[in-house]
C-alpha positions in Angstrom: -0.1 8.4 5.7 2.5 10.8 7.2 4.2 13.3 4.4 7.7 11.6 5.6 6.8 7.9 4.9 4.5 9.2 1.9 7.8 10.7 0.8 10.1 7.6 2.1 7.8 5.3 -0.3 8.1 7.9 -3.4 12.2 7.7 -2.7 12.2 3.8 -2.3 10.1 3.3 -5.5 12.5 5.5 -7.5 15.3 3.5 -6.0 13.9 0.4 -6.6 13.6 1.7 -10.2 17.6 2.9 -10.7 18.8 -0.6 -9.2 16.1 -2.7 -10.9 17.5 -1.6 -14.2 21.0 -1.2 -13.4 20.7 -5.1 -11.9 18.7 -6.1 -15.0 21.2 -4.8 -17.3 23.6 -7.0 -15.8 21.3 -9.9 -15.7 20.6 -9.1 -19.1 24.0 -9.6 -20.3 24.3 -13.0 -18.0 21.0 -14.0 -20.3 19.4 -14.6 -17.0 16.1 -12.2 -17.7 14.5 -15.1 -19.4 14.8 -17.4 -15.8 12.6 -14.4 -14.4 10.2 -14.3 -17.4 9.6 -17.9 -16.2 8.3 -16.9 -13.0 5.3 -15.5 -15.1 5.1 -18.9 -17.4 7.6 -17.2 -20.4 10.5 -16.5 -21.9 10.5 -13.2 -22.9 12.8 -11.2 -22.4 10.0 -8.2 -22.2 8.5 -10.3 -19.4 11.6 -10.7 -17.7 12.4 -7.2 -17.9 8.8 -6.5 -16.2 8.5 -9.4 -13.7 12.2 -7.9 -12.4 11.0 -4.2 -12.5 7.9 -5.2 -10.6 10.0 -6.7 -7.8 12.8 -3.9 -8.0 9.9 -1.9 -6.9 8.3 -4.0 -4.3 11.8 -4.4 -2.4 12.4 -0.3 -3.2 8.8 0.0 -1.1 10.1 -2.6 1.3 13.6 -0.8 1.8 11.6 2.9 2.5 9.6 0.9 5.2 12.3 -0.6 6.7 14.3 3.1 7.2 12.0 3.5 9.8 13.3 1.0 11.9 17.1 0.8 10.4 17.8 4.8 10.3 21.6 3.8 9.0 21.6 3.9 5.4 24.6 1.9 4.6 23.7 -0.7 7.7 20.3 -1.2 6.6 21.5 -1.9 2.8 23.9 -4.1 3.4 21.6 -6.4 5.5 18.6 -5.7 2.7 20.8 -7.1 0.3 21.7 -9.9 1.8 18.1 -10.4 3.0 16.4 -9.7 -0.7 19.4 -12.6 -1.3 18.2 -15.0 0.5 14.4 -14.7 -0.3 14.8 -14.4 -4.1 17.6 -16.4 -5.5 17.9 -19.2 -2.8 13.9 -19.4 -1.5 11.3 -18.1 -3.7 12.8 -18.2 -7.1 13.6 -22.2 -7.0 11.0 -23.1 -5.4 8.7 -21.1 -7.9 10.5 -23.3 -10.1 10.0 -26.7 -8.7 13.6 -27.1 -7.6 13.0 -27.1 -3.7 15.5 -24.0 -2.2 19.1 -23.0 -3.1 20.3 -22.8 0.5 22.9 -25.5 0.2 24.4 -24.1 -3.0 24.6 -21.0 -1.3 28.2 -20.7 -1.5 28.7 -21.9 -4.6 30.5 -19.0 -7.0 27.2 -18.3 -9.1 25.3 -17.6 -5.6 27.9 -15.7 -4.2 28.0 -14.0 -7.4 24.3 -13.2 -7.0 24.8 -12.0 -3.2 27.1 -9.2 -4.5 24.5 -7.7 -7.3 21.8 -7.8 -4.4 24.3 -6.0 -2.1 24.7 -3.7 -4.8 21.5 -3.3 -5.3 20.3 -2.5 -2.4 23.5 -0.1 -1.6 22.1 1.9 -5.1 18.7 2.1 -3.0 20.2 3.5 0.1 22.5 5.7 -1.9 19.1 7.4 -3.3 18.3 7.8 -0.3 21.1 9.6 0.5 21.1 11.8 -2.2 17.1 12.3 -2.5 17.3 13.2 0.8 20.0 15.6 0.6 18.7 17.6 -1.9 15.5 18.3 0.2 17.4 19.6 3.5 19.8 21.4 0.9 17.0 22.8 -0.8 15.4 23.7 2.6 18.3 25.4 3.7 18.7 27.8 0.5 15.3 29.1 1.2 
């Protein structure tokens, strides 16, 4: 592994961290933690909270990997987002569930809803990013 995508992969994780918990504190207060618990067969909100952090972290990995090919920052978020939409609330998660897919509820205010915390997400990722890498040329710079 090169020292840039070793370093890309330390950035995304800590991204995936910051907009895993600022996400789950807003799914938190929506009392939706306990749908993601069920994804692991509970309802705890201690399992939601972990379950959530453990994918905040695999799509911070997959947003480092994907800054390879998308070197835009801001492009590559907002098409993350709505990408990490699409494969969690209206594919995986339902059909984890037993309920088939979401796509034809897409639009529906709750789902649309859900599209602009994963957009937000995502954008908290890239913004890391931004300022993680920042700091190193910065720091480079002052040397």
């Amino acid at each position: 592994m090169t020292g840039s995508a070793a370093k890309a992969y330390r950035i995304g994780i800590i991204g995936g961290i910051i907009g895993g918990v600022v996400f789950g504190l807003f799914m938190q207060m929506q009392g939706m933690l306990g749908m993601v618990a069920s994804l692991a067969g509970s309802e705890s909100l201690f399992v939601g909270w972990v379950v959530h952090m453990v994918i905040s972290v695999i799509f911070g990995l997959s947003f480092a990997v994907l800054t390879f090919v998308i070197p835009n920052l801001w492009t590559l978020s907002l098409l993350f987002g709505i990408g990490i939409w699409i494969i969690g609330p209206l594919l995986i998660m339902p059909a984890m569930m037993g309920m088939g897919t979401n796509l034809a509820n897409a639009f529906t205010p709750d789902l649309l809803m859900s599209l602009v915390t994963h957009i937000g997400f995502s954008f908290i990722v890239g913004a890391t990013f931004k300022v993680m890498t920042r700091k190193k040329v910065a720091g480079a710079k002052a040397a």
